[in-house]
N, C-alpha and C positions, 0 to 999 in steps of 0.2 A: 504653552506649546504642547504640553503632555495633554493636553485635553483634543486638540486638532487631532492628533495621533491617534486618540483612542477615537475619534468622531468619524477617521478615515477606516478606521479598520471595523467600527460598525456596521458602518453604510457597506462599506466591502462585502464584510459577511452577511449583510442583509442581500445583497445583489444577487451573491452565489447562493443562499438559499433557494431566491426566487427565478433562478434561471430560468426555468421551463415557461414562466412568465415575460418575461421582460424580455427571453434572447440574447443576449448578453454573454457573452463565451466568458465560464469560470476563471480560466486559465488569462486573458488578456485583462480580466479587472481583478484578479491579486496580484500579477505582477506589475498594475500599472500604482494599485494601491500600497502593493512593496515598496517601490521605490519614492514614489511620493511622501511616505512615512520616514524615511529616511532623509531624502529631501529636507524635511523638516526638524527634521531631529539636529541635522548639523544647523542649521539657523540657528541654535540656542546650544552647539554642543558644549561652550565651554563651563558653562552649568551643571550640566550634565556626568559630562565624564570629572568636574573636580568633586561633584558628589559619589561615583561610581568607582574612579579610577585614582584617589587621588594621588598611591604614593607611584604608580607607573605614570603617571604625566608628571609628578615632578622630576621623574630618572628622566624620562625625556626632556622635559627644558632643562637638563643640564649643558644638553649640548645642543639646544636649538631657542631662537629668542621667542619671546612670549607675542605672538602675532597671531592674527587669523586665519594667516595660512599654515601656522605649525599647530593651530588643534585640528582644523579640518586634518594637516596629514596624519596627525596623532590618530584622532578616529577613523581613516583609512588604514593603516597599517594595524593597528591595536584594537581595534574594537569591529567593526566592519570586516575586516578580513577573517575572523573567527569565523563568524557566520558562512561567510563565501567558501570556507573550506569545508564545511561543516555540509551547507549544499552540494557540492561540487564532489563529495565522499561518495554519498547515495546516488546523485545522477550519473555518477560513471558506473557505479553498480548496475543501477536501472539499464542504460543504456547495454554495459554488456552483455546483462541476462534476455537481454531483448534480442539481440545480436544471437546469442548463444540457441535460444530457441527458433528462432526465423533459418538459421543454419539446420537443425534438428527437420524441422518440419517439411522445408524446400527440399530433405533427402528423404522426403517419407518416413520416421523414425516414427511418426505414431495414426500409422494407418492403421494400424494394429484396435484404436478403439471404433474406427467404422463397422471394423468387423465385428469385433465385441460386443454391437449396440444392436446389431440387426435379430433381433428377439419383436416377437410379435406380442408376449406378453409387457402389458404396459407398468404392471407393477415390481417386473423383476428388470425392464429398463429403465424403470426409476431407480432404483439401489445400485444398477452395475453403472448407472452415467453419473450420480452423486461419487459414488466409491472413487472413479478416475479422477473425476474433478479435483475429489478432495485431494489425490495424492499427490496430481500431477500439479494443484497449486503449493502444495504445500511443499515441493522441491522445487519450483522454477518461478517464476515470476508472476503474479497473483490476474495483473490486467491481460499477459501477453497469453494464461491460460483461457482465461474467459475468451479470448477472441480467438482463439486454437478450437474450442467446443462450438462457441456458438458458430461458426463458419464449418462444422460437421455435422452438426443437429440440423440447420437450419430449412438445407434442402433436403431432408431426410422424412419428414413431418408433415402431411396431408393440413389436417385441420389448425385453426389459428388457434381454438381455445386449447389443445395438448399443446405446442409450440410454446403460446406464452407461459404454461406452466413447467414444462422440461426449459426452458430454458431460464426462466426465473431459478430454477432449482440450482443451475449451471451456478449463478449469481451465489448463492445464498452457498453451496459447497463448495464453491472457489474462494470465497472471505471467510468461512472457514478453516479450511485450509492453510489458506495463506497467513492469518492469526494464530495457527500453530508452532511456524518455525520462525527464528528469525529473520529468514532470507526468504518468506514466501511472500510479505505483503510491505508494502512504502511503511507502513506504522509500526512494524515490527521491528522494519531495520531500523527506522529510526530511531528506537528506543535502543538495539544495540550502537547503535554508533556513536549515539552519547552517553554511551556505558551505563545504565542503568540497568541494562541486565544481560547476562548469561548464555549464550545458545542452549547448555544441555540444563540448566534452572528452569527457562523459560517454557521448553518443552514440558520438560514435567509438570511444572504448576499447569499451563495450559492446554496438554493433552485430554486429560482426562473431561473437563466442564465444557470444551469445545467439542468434541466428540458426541456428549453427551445430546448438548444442545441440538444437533445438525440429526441426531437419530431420531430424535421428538419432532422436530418438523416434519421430518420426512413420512413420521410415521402418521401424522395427523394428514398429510398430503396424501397417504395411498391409500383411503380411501374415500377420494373424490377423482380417482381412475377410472375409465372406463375398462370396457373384458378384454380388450380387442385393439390393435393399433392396425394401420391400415399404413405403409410406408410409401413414400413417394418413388418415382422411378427415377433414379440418377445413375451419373455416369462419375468412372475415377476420376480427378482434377488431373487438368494436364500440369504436367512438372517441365515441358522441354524431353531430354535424353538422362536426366538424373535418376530414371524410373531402372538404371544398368545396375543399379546397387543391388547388392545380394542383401536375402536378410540377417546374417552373419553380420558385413558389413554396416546396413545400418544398428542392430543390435551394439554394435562396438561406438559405433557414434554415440548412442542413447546414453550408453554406461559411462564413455566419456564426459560427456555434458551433464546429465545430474550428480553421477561421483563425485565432477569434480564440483559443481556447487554445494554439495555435500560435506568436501572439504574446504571451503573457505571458512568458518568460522577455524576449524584449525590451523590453518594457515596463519589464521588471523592472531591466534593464541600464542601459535609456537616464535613468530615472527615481530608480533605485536605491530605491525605495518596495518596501516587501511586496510578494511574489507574490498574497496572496489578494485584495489591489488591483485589482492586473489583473483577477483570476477574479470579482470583483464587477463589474468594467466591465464585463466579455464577457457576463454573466448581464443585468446592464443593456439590453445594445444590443439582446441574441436577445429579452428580453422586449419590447424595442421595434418589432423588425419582425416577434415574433407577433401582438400586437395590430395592426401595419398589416396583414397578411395575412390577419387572422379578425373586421379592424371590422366585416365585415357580421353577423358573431355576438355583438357586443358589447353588444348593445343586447335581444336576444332572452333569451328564458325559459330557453334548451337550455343546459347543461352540458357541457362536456366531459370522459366519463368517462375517471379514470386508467385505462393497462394496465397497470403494476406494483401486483402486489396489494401489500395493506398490510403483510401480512408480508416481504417480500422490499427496502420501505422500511425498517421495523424494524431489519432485518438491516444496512443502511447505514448507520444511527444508532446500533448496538452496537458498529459496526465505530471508529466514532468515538470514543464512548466507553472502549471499552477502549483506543484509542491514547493516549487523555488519562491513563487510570491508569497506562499502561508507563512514560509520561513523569514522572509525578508520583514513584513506584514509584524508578526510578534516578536521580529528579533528587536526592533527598532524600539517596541515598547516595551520588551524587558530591559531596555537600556535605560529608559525614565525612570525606572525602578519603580515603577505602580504594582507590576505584576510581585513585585514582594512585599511592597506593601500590602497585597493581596491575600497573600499568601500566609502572612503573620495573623491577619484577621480569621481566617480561615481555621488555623490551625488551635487560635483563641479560643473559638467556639467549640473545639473537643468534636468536629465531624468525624465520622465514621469513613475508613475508606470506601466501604461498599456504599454508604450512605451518596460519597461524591460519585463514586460508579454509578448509580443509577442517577445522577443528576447528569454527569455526562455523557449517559448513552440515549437519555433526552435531547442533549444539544445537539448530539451528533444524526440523530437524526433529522434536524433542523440543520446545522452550518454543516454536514458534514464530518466521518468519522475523522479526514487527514487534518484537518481546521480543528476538530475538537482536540485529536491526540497532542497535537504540535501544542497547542493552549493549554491543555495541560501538561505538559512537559515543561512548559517556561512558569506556570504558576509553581509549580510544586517541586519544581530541582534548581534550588538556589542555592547554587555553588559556595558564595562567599561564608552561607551561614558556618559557624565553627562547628554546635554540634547538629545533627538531624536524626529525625527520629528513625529509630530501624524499618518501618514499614515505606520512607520514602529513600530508602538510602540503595544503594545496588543489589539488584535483586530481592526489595523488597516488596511486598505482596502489593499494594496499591498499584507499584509498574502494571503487572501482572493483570490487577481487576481493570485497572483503566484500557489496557488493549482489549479485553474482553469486553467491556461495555462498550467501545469505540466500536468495535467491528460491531458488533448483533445491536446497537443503539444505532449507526451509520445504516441495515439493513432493514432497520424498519420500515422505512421508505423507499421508494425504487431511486430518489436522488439524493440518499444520502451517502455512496461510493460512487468515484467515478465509474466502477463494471456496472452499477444500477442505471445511469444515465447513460451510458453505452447499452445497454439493453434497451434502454425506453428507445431510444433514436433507431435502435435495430429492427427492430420487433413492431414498431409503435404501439407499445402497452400504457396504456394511461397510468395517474398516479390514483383516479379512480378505482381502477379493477385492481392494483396492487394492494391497495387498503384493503380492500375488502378480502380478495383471495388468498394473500400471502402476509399480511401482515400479521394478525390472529396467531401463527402460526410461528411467526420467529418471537410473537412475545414468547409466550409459551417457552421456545426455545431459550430466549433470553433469561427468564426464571429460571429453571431448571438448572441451565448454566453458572447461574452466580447463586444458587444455592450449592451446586455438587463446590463450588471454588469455595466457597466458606467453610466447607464440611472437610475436604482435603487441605486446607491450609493449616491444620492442626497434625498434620503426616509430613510436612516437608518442614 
């Protein structure tokens, strides 16, 4: 049966590689492939779990008879529901920061970069649209930035060849960004939330080689500028009557909502409660000083219209959904216990962690940085083992290289992040012209990157 498993989640990751081909929506074949692997897994669980679990399913049949339906409930209460919590941490994070910023945005809170952007020179709008990008992922939510920029660049931009290159940029210093904190990008949190590392470790290790990397692209990109940008004529987006907000008021909004994302890893520290705890509080408070700051609209007939259209939410909620399937997908197989098996081989062989870093920021540019990271997280954090070695243990450097290969290995490609394939679909940028334009460019960056992390991993 471990072989059907591993046979489902191949094809799976073969499918979502080849999306752009086949058509085939990422998000509806890992989650149909999640649960099918599971499906299977209980066909054969009493195998399973008396090699994985044995002395917790004997506490349980102490008080339940030995039948087929007390190991199925055994592996829904004990084994299966891990996972589902585990999911269920990150998608209410996801979902609040989603929440938190759509609140931000609907009050105008970052009109502020329209204005910023309207420079006629093209190579000092490359540095000041990278600069936001990168901050404003690296406090809020990685995919819900990308679709905040490209929905302001978009109609701003005469020509298609600056378009696709300002906006690839968006891509490339949004996953940046968002690989710098823990709470900017799905791969990051994920790695805090199954405690494998730090908010302020993390940071440090991967301040400095991400920063580094995004300065070297950019700087191989500016000069294939032209002198001169030519801007389109647009008009403000209409908002409804929520345009009454002062900028006082929205400022207080802004400081609300990233402060408080700011504080949730403390929160998280001081309370040791879930993270998506926090990102419910913070979603809590911004809704409470939106209604003090639009009561006078509270009571009236007017609406306030969204500006992220409904496809570009869509696109948030698949983003979700398929992280639920990646999860389900290798949880099911780290439960056959291949993936340590794996793991022991692995470690046999005396690899290098950068050695695997660059082997998985290969993959990830093929299945995907959220597919790669998750796969590796189940190969390489095996809980049971007694001792592990420090570079795999919390906050050790391998965490650290593998989010950095994942994101700038996931970037090679325009679909190896979901914001890449949300740009292809935007834009219509082929994966021709990204090869050629933009790839060159993040190797580059990709080197540079996992040399400076080698070179400072001897300072922390």
């Amino acid at each position: 049966m471990t072989l059907f498993i591993l046979a489902i989640l191949l094809i799976a990751l073969l499918l979502i590689a080849t999306e752009p081909i086949n058509k085939m929506n990422k998000a509806a074949v890992a989650i149909f492939a999640g649960v099918t692997c599971w499906l299977l897994y209980i066909s054969d669980g009493s195998f399973y779990i008396i090699d994985r679990h044995p002395f917790s399913f004997l506490s349980f049949l102490s008080s339940h008879a030995i039948t087929a339906t007390s190991v199925k409930e055994f592996i829904a209460r004990f084994v299966f529901f891990d996972y589902l919590v585990q999911c269920a941490n990150i998608v209410l994070f996801l979902l609040a920061t989603m929440s938190i910023v759509e609140v931000l945005n609907n009050n105008g809170c970052f009109d502020f970069i329209t204005e910023w952007l309207r420079t006629r020179r093209p190579k000092k709008l490359l540095w000041v649209l990278a600069s936001l990008t990168f901050v404003l992922s690296a406090n809020l939510d990685n995919l819900a930035t990308v679709v905040l920029l490209l929905t302001i660049v978009h109609p701003l931009l005469q020509t298609d060849k600056l378009r696709k290159i300002y906006c690839s940029v968006i891509i490339l210093a949004a996953n940046c960004g968002g690989a710098m904190t823990v709470i900017g990008d799905i791969t990051s949190l994920t790695l805090w939330s199954q405690k494998l590392v730090t908010p302020t470790e993390y940071f440090y290790h991967l301040a400095i080689p991400v920063v580094a990397a995004l300065v070297t692209i950019l700087f191989l990109l500016h000069h294939t500028l032209p002198s001169r940008i030519e801007f389109a004529q647009t008009h403000p987006p209409y908002r409804g009557d929520d345009t009454l907000l002062t900028r006082p008021q929205r400022l207080l909004l802004l400081f609300v909502g990233i402060g408080g994302l700011w504080f949730i890893p403390t929160f998280h520290r001081i309370t040791l409660l879930p993270s998506s705890l926090g990102a419910l509080c913070v979603l809590a408070l911004i809704w409470i000083v939106n209604e003090l700051c639009n009561r006078s609209l509270l009571g009236s007939d007017t609406m306030v219209q969204k500006r992220l259209p409904q496809a570009l939410q869509y696109a948030n909620l698949q983003n979700i959904l398929y992280f639920v399937g990646i999860c389900l997908m290798f949880g099911a197989l780290t439960e056959t216990g291949l993936l340590a098996k794996l793991n022991r081989w692995i470690l046999e062989t005396g690899a290098d962690s950068y050695v695997i870093g660059i082997v998985m920021s290969g993959l990830s540019a093929i299945f995907g940085n959220i597919a790669t990271l998750i796969g590796g997280i189940d190969i390489f954090h095996v809980s049971e083992r007694l001792t592990v070695p420090a570079e795999f243990a919390c906050d050790g450097q391998f965490w650290y290289v593998l989010s950095f290969a994942t994101t700038f290995g996931g970037s090679l490609l325009i679909g190896g992040t979901v914001s890449g394939i949300l740009l292809m679909r935007m834009e219509g940028i082929s994966a021709a012209w990204y090869i050629r334009h933009i790839t060159p460019k993040v190797l580059a960056g990709l080197a540079v990157g996992m040399l400076l992390m080698w070179g400072t991993s001897f300072l922390f």
